[in-house]
MARZA-103534 format. One record per residue (C-alpha): x, z, y; residue in one letter. Coordinates in Angstrom, 1 decimal, decimal comma, padded with zeros to 4 digits. Last residue first. Example, Ala and Ser with C-alpha at 12.3 -4.5 7.8 and 13.67 -1.06 7.14 Angstrom:
SITE        x        z        y   res
SITE    013,7    007,1   -001,1     S
SITE    012,3    007,8   -004,5     A
REM end
This chain:
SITE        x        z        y   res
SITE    003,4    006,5    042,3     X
SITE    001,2    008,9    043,1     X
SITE    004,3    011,0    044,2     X
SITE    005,8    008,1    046,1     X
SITE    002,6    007,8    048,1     X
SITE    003,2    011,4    049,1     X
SITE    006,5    011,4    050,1     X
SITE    006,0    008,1    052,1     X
SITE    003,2    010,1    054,5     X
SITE    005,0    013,2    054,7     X
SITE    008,2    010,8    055,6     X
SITE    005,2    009,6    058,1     X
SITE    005,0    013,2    059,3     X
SITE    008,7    013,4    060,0     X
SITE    011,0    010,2    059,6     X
SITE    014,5    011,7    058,5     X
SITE    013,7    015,0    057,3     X
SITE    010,6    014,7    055,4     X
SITE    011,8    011,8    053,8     X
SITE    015,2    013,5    053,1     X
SITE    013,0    016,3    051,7     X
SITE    010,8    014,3    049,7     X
SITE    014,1    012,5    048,5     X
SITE    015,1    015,9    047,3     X
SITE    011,8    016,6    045,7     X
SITE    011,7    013,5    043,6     X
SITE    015,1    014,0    042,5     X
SITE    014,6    017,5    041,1     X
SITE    011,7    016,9    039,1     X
SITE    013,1    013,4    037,6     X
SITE    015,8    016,1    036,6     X
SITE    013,4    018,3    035,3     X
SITE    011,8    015,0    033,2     X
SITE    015,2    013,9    032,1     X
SITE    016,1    017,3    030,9     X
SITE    012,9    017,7    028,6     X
SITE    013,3    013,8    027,2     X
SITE    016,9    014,3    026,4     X
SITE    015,6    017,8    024,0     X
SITE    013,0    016,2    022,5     X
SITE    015,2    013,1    021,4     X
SITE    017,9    015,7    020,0     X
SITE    015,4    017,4    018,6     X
SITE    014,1    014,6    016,5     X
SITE    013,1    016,4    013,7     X
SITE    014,8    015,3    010,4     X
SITE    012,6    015,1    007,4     X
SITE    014,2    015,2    003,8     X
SITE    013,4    014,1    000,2     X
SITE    015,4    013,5   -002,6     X
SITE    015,0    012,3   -006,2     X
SITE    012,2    010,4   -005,5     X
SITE    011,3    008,3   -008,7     X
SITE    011,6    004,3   -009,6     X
SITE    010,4    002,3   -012,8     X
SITE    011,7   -000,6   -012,9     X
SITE    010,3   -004,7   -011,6     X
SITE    008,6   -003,3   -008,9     X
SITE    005,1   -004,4   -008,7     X
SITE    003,8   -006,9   -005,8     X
SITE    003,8   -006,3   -002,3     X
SITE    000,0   -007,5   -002,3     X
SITE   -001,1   -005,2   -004,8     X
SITE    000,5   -002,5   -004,1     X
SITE   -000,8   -002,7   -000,1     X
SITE   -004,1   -003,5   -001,7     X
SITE   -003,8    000,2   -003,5     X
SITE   -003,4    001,9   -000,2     X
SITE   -005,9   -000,1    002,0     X
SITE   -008,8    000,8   -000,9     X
SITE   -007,7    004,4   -001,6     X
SITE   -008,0    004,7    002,8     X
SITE   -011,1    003,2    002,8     X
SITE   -012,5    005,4    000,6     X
SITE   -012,8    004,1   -003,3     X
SITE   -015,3    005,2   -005,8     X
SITE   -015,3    002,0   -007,1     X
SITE   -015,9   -002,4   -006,9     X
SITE   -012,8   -004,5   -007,5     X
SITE   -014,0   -008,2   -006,1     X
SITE   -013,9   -011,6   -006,9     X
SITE   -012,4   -014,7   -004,7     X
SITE   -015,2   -017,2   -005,3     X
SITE   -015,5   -020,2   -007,7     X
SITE   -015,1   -018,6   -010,9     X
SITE   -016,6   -020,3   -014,1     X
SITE   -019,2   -021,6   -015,6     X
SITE   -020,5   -018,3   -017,0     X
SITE   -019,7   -016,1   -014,0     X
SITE   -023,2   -016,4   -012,9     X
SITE   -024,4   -014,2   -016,1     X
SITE   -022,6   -011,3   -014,5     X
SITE   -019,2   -009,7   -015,9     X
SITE   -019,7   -006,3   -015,9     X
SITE   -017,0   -004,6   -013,8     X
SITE   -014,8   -001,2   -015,5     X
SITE   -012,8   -000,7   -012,7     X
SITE   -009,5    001,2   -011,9     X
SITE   -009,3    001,9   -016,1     X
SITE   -008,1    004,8   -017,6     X
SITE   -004,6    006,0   -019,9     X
SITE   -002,7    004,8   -016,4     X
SITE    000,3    002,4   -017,9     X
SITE    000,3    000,7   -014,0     X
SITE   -003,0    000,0   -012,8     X
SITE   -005,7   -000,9   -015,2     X
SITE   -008,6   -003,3   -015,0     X
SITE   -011,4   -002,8   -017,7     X
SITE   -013,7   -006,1   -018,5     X
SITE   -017,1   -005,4   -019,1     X
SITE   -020,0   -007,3   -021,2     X
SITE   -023,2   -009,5   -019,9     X
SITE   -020,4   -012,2   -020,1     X
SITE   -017,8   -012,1   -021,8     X
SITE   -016,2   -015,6   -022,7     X
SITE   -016,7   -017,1   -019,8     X
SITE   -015,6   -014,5   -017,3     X
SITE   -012,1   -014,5   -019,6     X
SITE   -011,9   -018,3   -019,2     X
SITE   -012,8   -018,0   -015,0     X
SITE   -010,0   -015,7   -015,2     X
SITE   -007,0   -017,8   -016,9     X
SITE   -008,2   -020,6   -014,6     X
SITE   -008,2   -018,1   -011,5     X
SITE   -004,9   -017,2   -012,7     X
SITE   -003,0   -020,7   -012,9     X
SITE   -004,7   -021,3   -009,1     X
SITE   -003,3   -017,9   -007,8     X
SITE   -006,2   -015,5   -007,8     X
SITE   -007,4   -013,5   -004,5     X
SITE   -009,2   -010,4   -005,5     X
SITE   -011,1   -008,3   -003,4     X
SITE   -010,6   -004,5   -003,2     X
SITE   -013,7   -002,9   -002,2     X
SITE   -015,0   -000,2    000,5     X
SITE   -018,5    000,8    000,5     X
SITE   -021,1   -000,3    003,3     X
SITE   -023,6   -001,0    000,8     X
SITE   -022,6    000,6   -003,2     X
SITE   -026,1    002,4   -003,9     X
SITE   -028,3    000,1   -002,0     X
SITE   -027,5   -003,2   -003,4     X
SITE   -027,5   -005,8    000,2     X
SITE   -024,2   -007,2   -000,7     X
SITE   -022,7   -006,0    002,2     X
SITE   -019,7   -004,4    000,1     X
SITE   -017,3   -004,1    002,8     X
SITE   -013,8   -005,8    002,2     X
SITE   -010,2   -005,0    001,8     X
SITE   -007,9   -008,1    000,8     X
SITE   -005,7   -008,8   -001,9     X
SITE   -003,2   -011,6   -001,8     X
SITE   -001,6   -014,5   -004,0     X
SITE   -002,4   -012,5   -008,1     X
SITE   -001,5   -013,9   -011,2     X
SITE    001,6   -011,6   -011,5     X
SITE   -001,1   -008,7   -011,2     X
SITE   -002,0   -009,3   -015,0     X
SITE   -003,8   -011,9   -016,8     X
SITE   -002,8   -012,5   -020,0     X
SITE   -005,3   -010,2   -022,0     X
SITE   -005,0   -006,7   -023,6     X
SITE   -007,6   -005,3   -025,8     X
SITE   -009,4   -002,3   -024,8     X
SITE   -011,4   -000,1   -026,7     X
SITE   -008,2    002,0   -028,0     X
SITE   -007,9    003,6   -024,2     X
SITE   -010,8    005,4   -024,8     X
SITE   -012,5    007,1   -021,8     X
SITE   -014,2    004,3   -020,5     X
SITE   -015,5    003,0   -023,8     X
SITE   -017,6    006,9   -024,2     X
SITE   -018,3    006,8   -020,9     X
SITE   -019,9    002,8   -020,8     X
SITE   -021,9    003,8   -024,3     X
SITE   -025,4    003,8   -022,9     X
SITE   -024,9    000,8   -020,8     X
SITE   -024,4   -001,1   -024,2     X
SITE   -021,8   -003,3   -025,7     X
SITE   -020,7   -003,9   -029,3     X
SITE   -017,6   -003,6   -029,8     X
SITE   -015,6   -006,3   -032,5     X
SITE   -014,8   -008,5   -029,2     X
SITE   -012,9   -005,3   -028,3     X
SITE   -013,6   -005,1   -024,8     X
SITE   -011,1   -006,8   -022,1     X
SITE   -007,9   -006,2   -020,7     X
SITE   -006,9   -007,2   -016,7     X
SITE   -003,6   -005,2   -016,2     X
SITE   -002,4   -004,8   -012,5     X
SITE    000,9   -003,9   -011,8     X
SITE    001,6   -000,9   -009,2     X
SITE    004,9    000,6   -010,1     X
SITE    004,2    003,0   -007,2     X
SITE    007,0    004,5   -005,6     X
SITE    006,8    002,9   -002,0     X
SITE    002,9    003,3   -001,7     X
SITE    003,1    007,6   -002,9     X
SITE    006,4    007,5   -000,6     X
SITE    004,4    006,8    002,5     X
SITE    001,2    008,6    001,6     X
SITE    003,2    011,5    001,2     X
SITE    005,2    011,6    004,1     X
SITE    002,1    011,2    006,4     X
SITE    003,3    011,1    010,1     X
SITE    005,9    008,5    010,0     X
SITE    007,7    008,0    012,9     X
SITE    011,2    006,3    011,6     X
SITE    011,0    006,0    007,7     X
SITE    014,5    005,5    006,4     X
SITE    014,5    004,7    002,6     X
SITE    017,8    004,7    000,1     X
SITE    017,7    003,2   -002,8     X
SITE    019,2    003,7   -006,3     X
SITE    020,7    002,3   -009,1     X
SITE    023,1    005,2   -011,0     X
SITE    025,3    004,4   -013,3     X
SITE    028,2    005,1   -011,7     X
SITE    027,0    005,5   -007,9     X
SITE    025,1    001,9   -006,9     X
SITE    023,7    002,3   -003,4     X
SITE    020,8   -000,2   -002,0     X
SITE    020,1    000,3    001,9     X
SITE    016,5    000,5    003,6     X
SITE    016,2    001,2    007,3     X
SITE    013,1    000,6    008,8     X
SITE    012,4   -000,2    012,7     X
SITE    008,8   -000,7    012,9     X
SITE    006,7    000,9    010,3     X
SITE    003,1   -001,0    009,9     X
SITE    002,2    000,4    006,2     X
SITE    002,5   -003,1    005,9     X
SITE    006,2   -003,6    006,4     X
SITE    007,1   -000,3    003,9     X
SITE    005,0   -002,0    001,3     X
SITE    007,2   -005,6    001,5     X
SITE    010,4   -003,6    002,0     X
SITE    009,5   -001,6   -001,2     X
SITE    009,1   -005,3   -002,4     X
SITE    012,6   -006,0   -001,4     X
SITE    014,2   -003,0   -002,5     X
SITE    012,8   -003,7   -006,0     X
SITE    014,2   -007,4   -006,1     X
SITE    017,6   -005,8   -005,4     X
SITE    017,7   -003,3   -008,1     X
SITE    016,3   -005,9   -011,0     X
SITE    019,2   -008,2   -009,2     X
SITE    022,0   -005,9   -009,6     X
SITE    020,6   -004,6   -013,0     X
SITE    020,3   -008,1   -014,6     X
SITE    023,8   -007,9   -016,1     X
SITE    023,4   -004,9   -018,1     X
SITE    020,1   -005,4   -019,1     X
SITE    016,6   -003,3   -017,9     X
SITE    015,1   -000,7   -020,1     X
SITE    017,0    002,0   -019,2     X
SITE    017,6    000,6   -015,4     X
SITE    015,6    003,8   -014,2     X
SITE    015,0    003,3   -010,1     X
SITE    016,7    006,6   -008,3     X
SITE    014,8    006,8   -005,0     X
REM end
């Protein structure tokens, strides 16, 4: 991975490129891989990192959770809007509807993935992302509920031109947020466990893009496994033999029960 250090300053680099290998470490550890290798190289003036991914089947969901900038942006209707069901596309699809606000990803402690068992029949049994707010941002949300309700907030990941959710803020909101909210959408459960693994591991502090790719087959591994199991082969039916040999029908006997064994 090359990580671009354009916007970053000369003597923060070192750290900028370190803090990234640790939250890629972060993704890498819940994606559930054992055994990682993950090294930081500096050639001239370029930053990069090096990933080893022992076992993993899906290479592109791997480097798809270990690229991703993945910072949430919470950013709210224009107050000068006005709000209507009727003109949710048309809001949705312009990025100039949006004013920013100062909650962002930072003011996250943990995402989980949860079932939507709220009883609504369109969305039961759906996957969502639920929000866990530090103390500082569950203040800062409980203010933004406040002060739209009945209207939507828009929650963006990375610099995307669309929002990840579009939620109405409900009328229960109004004094404030008491329970860990949730991101409601047109996830699967595999969209949902992807984006909380972002979430959780935090964004990378630069920019970062695969500049090489390879897969090694383990032939070598392969190859030791196939010999050991012909020589396993081999041994079992020489000390058949030797049973066979030396005791007779009860070497038969042994032979046997060393086979199922």
């Amino acid at each position: 991975l090359l990580a671009d250090m354009s916007k970053i300053d000369a003597d923060q680099k070192d750290n900028a490129l370190e803090s990234a290998k640790e939250i890629i470490s972060k993704r890498i550890i819940f994606l559930g891989v054992s055994e990682p290798n993950i090294v930081t190289s500096k050639t001239n003036q370029d930053y990069r990192i090096i990933v080893e991914l022992p076992g993993i089947t899906d290479l592109n969901e791997a480097t798809n959770i270990i690229g991703k900038t993945a910072q949430l942006n919470f950013k709210q209707l224009d107050p000068q809007q006005q709000w209507s069901e009727e003109k949710s596309i048309e809001y949705f699809n312009n990025l100039e509807s949006w004013v920013e606000t100062q909650i962002t990803g930072a003011d996250l402690k943990g995402v989980d993935v949860v079932i939507d068992n709220s009883g609504n029949i369109q969305t039961q049994g759906r996957p969502q992302i639920q929000l866990k707010f530090t103390s500082e941002g569950r203040e800062k949300f409980s203010e933004l509920a406040k002060n739209n309700v009945n209207r939507p907030i828009a929650i963006f990941l990375d610099d995307s031109d669309f929002p990840l959710s579009t939620p109405v803020i409900s009328s229960d909101l109004a004094s404030g947020v008491f329970n860990d909210p949730v991101i409601s959408g047109n996830f699967d459960i595999e969209t949902a466990k992807n984006l909380s693994i972002q979430f959780r591991a935090g964004a990378l502090p630069v920019p970062v893009s695969i500049i090489q790719q390879q897969t090694l087959d383990a032939t070598l591994g392969m190859d030791s496994v196939a010999k050991s199991f012909f020589a396993g082969i081999i041994g079992l039916i020489l000390v058949f033999l030797f049973l066979v040999y030396k005791y007779g029908y009860l070497g038969i006997i042994s032979g046997v029960s060393l086979l199922f064994y």
